[in-house]
C-alpha positions as CSV (number, residue, x, y, z in Angstrom):
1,X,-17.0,10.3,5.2
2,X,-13.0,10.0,4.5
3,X,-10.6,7.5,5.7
4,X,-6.8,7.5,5.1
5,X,-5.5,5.0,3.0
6,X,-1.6,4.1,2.6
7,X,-0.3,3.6,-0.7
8,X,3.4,2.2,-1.2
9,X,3.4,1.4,-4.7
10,X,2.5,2.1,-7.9
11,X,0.1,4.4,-6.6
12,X,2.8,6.8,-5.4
13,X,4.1,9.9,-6.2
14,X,5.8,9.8,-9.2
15,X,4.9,6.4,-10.1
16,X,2.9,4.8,-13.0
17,X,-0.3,5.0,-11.3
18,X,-0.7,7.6,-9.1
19,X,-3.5,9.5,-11.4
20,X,-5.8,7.0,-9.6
21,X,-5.3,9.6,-6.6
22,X,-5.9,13.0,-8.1
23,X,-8.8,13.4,-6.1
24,X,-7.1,12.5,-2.9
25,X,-5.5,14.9,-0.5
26,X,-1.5,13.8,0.0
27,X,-1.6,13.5,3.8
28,X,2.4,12.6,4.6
29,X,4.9,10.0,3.8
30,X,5.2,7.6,6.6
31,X,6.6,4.1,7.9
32,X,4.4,1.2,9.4
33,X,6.0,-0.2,12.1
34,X,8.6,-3.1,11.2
35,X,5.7,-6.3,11.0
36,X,5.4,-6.2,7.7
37,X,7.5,-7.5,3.7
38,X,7.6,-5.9,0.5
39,X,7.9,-8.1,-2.3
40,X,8.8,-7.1,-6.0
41,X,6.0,-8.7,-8.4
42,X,7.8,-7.0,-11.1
43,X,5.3,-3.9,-12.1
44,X,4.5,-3.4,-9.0
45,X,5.0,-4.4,-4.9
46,X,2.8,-6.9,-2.5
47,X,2.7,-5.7,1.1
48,X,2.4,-9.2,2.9
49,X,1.9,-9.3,7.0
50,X,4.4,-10.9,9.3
51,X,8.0,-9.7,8.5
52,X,9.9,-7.7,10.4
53,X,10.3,-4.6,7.9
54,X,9.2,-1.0,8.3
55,X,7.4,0.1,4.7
56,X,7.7,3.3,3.3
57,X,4.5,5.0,2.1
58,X,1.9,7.5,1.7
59,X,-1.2,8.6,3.3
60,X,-4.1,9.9,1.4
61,X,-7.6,11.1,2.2
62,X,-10.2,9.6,0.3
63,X,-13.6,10.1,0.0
64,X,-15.9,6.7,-0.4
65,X,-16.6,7.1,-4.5
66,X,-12.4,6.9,-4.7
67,X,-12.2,4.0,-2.0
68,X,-14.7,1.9,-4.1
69,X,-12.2,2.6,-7.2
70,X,-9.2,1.9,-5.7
71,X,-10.7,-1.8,-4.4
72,X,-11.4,-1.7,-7.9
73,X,-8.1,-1.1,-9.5
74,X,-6.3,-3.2,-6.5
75,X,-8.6,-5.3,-7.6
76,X,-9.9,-6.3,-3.8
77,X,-10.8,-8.4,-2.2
78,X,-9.9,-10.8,-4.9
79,X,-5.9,-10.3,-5.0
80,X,-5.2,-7.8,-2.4
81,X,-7.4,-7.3,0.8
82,X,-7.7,-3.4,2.1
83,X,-6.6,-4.4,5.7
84,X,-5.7,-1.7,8.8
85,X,-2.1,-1.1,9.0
86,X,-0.1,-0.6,11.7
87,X,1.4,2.6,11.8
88,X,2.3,4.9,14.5
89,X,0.0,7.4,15.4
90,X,-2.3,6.9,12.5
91,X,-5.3,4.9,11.7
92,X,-5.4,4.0,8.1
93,X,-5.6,0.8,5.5
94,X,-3.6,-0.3,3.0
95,X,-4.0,-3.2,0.5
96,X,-2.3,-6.2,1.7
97,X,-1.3,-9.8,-0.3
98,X,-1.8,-12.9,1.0
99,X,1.5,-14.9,1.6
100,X,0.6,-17.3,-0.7
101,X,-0.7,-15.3,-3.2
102,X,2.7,-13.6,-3.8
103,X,4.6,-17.1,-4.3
104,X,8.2,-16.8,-4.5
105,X,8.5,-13.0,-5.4
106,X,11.9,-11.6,-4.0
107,X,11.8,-9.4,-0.6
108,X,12.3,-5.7,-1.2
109,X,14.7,-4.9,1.4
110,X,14.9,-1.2,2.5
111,X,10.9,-1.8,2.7
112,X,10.5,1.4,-0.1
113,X,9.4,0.7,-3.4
114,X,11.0,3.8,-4.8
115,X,14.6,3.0,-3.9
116,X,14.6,-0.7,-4.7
């Protein structure tokens, strides 16, 4: 079984992570619809629900093994919660933040972790 997971981070292309994918297919880089913030914890972003921003990201397929290593590495459900997104078209989850959990990290306005 594969799901499609959405990454908007670290995790992307290009980014400090993104060997954690290199058993994932790249599906496309896509928007979730504008309900969402991105917030800058520094090394990497916090998706939190309830703004009003679109987020920039990527789909992957991933096969169960790499799901349970990315809850691993995003460290869910402890900091982040894997959560479906909202997303046009697409069903897929991404790794969300609590509100609280982010604090009083700034808002990352173009919703794109790459062009902040």
């Amino acid at each position: 079984m594969t799901m499609l997971i959405f990454v908007y981070g670290s995790l992307r292309r290009g980014q400090q992570f993104h060997g954690e994918l290199q058993s994932a297919r790249y599906v496309a880089t896509v928007q979730t619809e504008a309900c969402y913030e991105l917030v800058d914890l520094g090394p990497y972003p916090a998706l939190i629900e309830g703004g009003a921003t679109a987020i920039t990201g990527e789909l992957y397929e991933v096969d169960r093994t790499l799901l349970a290593q990315l809850d691993a590495f995003e460290e869910a459900p402890e900091i982040y919660q894997r959560k479906p997104l909202r997303i046009a078209g697409v069903s897929a989850e991404g790794y969300v933040m609590a509100r609280s959990a982010a604090g009083r990290a700034p808002s990352i306005a173009s919703g794109d972790w790459c062009k902040r």
